[in-house]
N, C-alpha and C positions, 0 to 999 in steps of 0.2 A: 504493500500500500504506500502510496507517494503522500509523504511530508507533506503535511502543508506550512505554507509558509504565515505565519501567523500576523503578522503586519500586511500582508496582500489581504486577510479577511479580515484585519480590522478595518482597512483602508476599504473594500468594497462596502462592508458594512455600514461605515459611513454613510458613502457614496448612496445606497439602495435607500437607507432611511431621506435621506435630501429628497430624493424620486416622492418618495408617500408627503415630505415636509410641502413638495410644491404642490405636489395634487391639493392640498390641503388651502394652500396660498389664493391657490387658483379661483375657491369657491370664498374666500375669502372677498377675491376680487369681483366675482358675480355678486356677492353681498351687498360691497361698495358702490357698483354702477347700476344695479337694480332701487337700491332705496335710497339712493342720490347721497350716499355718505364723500364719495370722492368730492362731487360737484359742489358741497359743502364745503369741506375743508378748504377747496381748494378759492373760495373766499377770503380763506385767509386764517391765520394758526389761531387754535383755541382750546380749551380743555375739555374732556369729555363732556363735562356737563354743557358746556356752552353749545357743540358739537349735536350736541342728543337736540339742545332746546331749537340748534339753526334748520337741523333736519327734518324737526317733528317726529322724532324715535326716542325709545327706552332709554336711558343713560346705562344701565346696565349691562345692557346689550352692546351698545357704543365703545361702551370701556373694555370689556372684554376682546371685541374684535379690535379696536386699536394696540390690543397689545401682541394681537397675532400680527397687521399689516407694520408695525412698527420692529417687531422682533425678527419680524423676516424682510426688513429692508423696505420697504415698500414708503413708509411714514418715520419723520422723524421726531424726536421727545426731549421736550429740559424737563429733567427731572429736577430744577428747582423751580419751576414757575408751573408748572406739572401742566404746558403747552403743548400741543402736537403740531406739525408742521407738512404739509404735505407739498415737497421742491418744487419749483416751474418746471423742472426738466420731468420728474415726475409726472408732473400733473397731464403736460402736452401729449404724454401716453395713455391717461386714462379718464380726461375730462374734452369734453370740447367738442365740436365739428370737425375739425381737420383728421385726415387721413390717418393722421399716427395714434389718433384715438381707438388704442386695442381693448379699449376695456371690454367693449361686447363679446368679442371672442372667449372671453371666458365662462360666457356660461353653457359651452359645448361638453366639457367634463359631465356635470351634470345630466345634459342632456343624452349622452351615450351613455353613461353607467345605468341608465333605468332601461338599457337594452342587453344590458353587458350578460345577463346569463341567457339570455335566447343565444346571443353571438357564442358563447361558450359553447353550449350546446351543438352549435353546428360545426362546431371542430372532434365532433367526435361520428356527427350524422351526415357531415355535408351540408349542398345546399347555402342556405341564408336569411338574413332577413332582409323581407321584403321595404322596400321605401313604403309603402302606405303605415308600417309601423312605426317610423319616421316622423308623422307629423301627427299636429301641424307644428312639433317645438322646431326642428331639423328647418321646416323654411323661414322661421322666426330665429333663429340663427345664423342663416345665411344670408337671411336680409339685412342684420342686425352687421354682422361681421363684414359684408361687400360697401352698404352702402356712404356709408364716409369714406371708403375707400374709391369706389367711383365716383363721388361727389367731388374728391380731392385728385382726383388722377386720369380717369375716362376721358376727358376733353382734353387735357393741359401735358398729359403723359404717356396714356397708353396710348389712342390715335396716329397723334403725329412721329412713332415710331415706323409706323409705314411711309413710306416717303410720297408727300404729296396726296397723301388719305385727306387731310382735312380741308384740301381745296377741293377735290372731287365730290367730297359731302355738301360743299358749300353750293358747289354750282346744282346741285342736286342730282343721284340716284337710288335705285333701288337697293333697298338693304333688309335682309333678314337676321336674327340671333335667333340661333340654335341653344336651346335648354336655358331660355331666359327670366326662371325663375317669378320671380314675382314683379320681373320688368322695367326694373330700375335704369339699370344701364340705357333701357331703351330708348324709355321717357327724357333722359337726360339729352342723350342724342337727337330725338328729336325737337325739342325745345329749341338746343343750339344750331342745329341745321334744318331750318324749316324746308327749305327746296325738297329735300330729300323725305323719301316715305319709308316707315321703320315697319318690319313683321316681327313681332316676339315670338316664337315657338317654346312649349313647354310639355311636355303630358300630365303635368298639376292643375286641373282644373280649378282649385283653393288659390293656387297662386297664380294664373291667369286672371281672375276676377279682383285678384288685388291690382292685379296689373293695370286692369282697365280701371280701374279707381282711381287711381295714381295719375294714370292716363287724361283723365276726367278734370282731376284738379288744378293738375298744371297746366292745362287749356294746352293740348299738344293734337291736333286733331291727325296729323300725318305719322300718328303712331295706333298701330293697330295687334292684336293678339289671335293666338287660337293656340285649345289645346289640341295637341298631335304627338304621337309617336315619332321622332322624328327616325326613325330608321324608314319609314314610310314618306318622309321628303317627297314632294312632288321636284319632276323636272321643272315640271312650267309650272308659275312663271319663272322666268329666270331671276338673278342678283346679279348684279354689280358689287354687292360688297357682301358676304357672310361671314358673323361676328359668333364665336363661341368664348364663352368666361369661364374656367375653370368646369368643364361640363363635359368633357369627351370621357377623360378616365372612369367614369363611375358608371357608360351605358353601359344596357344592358347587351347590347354588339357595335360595340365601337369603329368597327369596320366598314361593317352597311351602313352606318352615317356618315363615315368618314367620304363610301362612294357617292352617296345622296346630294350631301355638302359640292362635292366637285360636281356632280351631275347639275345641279341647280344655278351653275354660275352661268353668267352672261360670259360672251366672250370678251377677252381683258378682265373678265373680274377676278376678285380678291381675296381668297380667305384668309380671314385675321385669326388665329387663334391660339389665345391665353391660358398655359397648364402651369402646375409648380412646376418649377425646376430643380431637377433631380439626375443623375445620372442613372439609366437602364440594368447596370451591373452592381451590384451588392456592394463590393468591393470599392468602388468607387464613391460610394456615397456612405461610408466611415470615414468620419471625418466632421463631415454635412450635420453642422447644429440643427438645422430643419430637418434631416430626414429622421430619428425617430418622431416625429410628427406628422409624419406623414405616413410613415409603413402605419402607426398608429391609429391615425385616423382611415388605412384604408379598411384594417385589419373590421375597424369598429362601424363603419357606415358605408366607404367605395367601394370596397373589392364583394361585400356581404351583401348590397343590395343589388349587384348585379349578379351575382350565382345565384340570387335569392329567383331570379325568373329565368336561370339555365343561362345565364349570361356569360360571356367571357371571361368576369372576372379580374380586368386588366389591371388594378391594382393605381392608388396613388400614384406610386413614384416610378413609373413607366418609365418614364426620362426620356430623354433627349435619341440617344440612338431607335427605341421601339418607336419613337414617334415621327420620328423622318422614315419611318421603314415603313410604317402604316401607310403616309401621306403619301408616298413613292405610290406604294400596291393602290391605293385610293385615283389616282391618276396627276398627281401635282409634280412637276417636273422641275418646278423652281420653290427653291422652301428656304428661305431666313430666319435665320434666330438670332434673336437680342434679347439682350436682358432688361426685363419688365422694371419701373419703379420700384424700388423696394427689393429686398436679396428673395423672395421668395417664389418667384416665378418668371417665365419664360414667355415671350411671345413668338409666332411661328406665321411668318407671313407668306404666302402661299399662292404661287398662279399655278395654271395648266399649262402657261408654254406658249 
C-alpha cells in the first residue's frame, strides 16, 4: 500500500473544504441580491442595525449573514465602530446595471441542486432530465444572468466584432436568433436598428410570450417571435444575418440546426455565433479557471437536458476544435473566432463561401 503523503491530504483537504466554503458564499450572494442587502450597503457603510433598518429586514438575520459575506471577503468591518463596508470595486460586481453586475448569476446553485438527485440518478440509468423540469427558475436565470450582460455589450461589443455587422443592421436586413430565450437580445437589436426586422426563435413557449411583452413595451414593432423546434428551421424565408447566444451546446441535435442555420441564410449572409470558450480536449482546459464551471454546469443542466430527449448530448465545453468541425460538416467554409467581451466566451462568425 502507497504512503500517503500526509501534507498533500492536509493540503487537498483544505482545498475541498474552500469548494463547500464557496458553494456556501455563493447562496450567500443570492441572499444579498435577492433582498437588496448589496444595493443597500452599497449606499454607503453602516452597522447591522442600521443595514437591517435601510433594507426593511431582521437585524438578526442581517448580522449573521454579514459575518458570512465579511468573513469570506466579500464585505469589509471596523471592529471598533462595528461598520461594514461594502468596496466600489466590490460593489461594481454585485450592484448596479452594468454588465459586470454578477450578482444574478448566483442564484443558479440553488437552482440546480433542487434537481441534483434526479441528475444523480441518471448516472446510474442514463438518459436525463428533461428542460421542462427546468422551469420556469432555469429561464428566470438566464434572463436574470444575460440581461445586463447584453444590455452592456450586445450593441457596443459583441456586434461590431463582425466587421461591418452594425452598418449592414443599420441600412437594414433580415435577421433571425436561434434559441432566443425570453428575447432580450432581440428586442435590444431591434430598438437600435429599426430598418432591420428581428425573428426570435425559441421552443419555450413561457419565454416566447415574455418575449412579446418585452416586445410590447419597448415599442419595437420590427421585432417578432415564434415558438419552434428549431432543428425544424425552415429554409425560406431566408436571413441575412442569424444570431445564436450561448444556445447550440445544450440542443437536443446540434447538428441538424447547425445545417438548418446555414440552410436559412441568404446568400452573403452571416452567422454570428456566441458559445463559452473552452478548449474540445480535456487536457487543454486544466488550467481554464472557467472550465470546472462549465463541465459543471453541463454535467447539471446542458449535457442532461439534451440526453434527456435522446439528444447528442454535446456537452458545455465543446470548445473550439468540435465546433469549427461541426460548422465545416454544417456547410460554413469561412469561420472566425475572437474572443467575446469578457474571458468567458467565444464568438464564431461564419459565411458559406
Amino acid at each position: 500500500m502507497t504512503e500517503l503523503d500526509k501534507r498533500r491530504v492536509q493540503e487537498f483537504a483544505r482545498s475541498l473544504f474552500g469548494h463547500y466554503t464557496s458553494g456556501l458564499l455563493t447562496l450567500m450572494v443570492d441572499i444579498g441580491h435577492k433582498t437588496g442587502l448589496f444595493e443597500a450597503l452599497a449606499r454607503g457603510a453602516a452597522t447591522s442595525a442600521e443595514l437591517a433598518e435601510r433594507a426593511a429586514l431582521d437585524e438578526r438575520y442581517v448580522r449573521e449573514w454579514l459575518g458570512a459575506v465579511t468573513t469570506g471577503g466579500l464585505v469589509e468591518y471596523d471592529a471598533t465602530s462595528g461598520v461594514f463596508t461594502l468596496p466600489p470595486e466590490h460593489a461594481v460586481c454585485l450592484t448596479g446595471t452594468s454588465s459586470r453586475n454578477l450578482a444574478a448569476n448566483s442564484q443558479v446553485l440553488a437552482m440546480l441542486a433542487q434537481r441534483l438527485s434526479r441528475v444523480a440518478t441518471c448516472f446510474r440509468t442514463g438518459g436525463g432530465v428533461p428542460y421542462a423540469e427546468f422551469r420556469p427558475d432555469f429561464t428566470d436565470y438566464q434572463d436574470g444572468s444575460w440581461r445586463l450582460l447584453y444590455d452592456g455589450l450586445l450593441i457596443k461589443g459583441f456586434l461590431p466584432a463582425a466587421k461591418g455587422l452594425p452598418e449592414r443592421l443599420r441600412a437594414g436586413i433580415r435577421v433571425a436568433d436561434v434559441g432566443c430565450g425570453t428575447g432580450h437580445a432581440v428586442n435590444l437589436m431591434a430598438r437600435e436598428f429599426p430598418a432591420s426586422t428581428f425573428t426570435g426563435y425559441d421552443f419555450s413557449a413561457e419565454a416566447i410570450d415574455r418575449a412579446r411583452g418585452e416586445a410590447d413595451r419597448m415599442g419595437v414593432p420590427n421585432a417578432r417571435f415564434e415558438a419552434l423546434d428549431v432543428t425544424t428551421l425552415p429554409a425560406e424565408p431566408k436571413f441575412d444575418l442569424i444570431t445564436s447566444f450561448d444556445a447550440i451546446h445544450d440542443q437536443r441535435d446540434p447538428a441538424t440546426t447547425l445545417r438548418r442555420i446555414a440552410g436559412a441564410l441568404a446568400p452573403n449572409g452571416l452567422y454570428f455565433m456566441l458559445e463559452p470558450r473552452a478548449a474540445t480536449k480535456l487536457e487543454a482546459n486544466v488550467g481554464n479557471p472557467f472550465a470546472p464551471y462549465l463541465y459543471g454546469m453541463s454535467v447539471l443542466h446542458c449535457m442532461t437536458v439534451s440526453l434527456a430527449d435522446g439528444g447528442a448530448g454535446l456537452g458545455t465545453a465543446w470548445g473550439e476544435d468540435k465546433a469549427r468541425q461541426m460548422l465545416r460538416e454544417a456547410g460554413f467554409t469561412s469561420i472566425e473566432v475572437v474572443a467575446a467581451p469578457g474571458p468567458q466566451n467565444s464568438i464564431y462568425i461564419c459565411r458559406k463561401g
